[in-house]
Structures are given as structure tokens and as C-alpha cells.
C-alpha positions as CSV (number, residue, x, y, z in Angstrom):
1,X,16.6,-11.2,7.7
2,X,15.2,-12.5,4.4
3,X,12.2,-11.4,2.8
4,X,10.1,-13.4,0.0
5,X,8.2,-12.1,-1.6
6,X,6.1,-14.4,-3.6
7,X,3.1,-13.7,-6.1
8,X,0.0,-13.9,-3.8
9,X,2.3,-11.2,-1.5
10,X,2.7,-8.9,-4.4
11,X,-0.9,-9.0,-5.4
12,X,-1.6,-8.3,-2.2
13,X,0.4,-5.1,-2.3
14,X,-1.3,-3.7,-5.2
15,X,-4.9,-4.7,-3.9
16,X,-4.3,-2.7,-0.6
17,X,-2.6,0.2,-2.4
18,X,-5.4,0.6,-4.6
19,X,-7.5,0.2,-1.6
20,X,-5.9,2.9,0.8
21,X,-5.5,5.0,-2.4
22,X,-9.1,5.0,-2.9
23,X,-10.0,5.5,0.9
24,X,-7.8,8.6,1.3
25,X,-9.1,9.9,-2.0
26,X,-12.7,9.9,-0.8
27,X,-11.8,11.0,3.1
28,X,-9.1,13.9,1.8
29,X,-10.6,14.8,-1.2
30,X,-7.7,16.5,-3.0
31,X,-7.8,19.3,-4.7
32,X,-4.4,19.0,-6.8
33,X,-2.7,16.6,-8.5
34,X,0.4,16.5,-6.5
35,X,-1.6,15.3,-3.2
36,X,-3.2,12.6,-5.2
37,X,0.2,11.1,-6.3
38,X,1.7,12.2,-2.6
39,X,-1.7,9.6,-1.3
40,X,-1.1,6.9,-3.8
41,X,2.7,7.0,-2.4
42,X,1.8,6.9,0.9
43,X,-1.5,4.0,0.3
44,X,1.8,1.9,-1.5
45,X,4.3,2.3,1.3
46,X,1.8,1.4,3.8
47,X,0.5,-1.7,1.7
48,X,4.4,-2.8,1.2
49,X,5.2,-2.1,4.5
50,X,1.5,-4.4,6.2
51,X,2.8,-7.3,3.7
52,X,6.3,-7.0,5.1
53,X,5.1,-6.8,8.7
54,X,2.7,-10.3,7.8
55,X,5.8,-11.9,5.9
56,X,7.6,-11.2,9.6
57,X,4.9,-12.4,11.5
58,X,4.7,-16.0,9.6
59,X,8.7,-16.6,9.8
């Protein structure tokens, strides 16, 4: 299974972290600064992991 990634993919992945970063920030609201990085690590793994599924889709 090969992967490319290619740079339309990758600004992909940072438009939909920042995107589910921001959309857990306002619907959690957290209070500390470790569930604000613990969010922003879980908005990027599930932006990497949507572009991956898409890349899977298309080959």
C-alpha cells in the first residue's frame, strides 16, 4: 500500500486540523492547557487520518 502524499493533501491536513481544532475548542471549551493540546492532537490525527481514508478511496 503506497501512500502520496502530495501538496494539495498536506494543505488539506492542516486546513481540517485547524478546523476540528477550532470546533472542539468552542463545543469543549477547555479549561487547561493540556486538553487544548490533547484537542489539537486529536483534530490532526483525525484530519491525517480523513486525507488518508480519500487517498485510499481514489487509488
Amino acid at each position: 500500500m503506497n501512500i502520496h502524499l502530495h501538496n494539495a493533501d498536506v494543505v488539506m491536513i492542516i486546513a481540517l486540523a485547524l478546523l476540528g481544532a477550532l470546533l472542539l475548542a468552542v463545543r469543549f471549551k477547555p479549561a487547561t492547557w493540556k486538553g487544548l493540546v490533547l484537542e489539537a492532537i486529536a483534530a490532526n490525527l483525525a484530519a491525517i487520518t480523513a486525507v488518508i481514508a480519500f487517498e485510499m478511496l481514489l487509488a
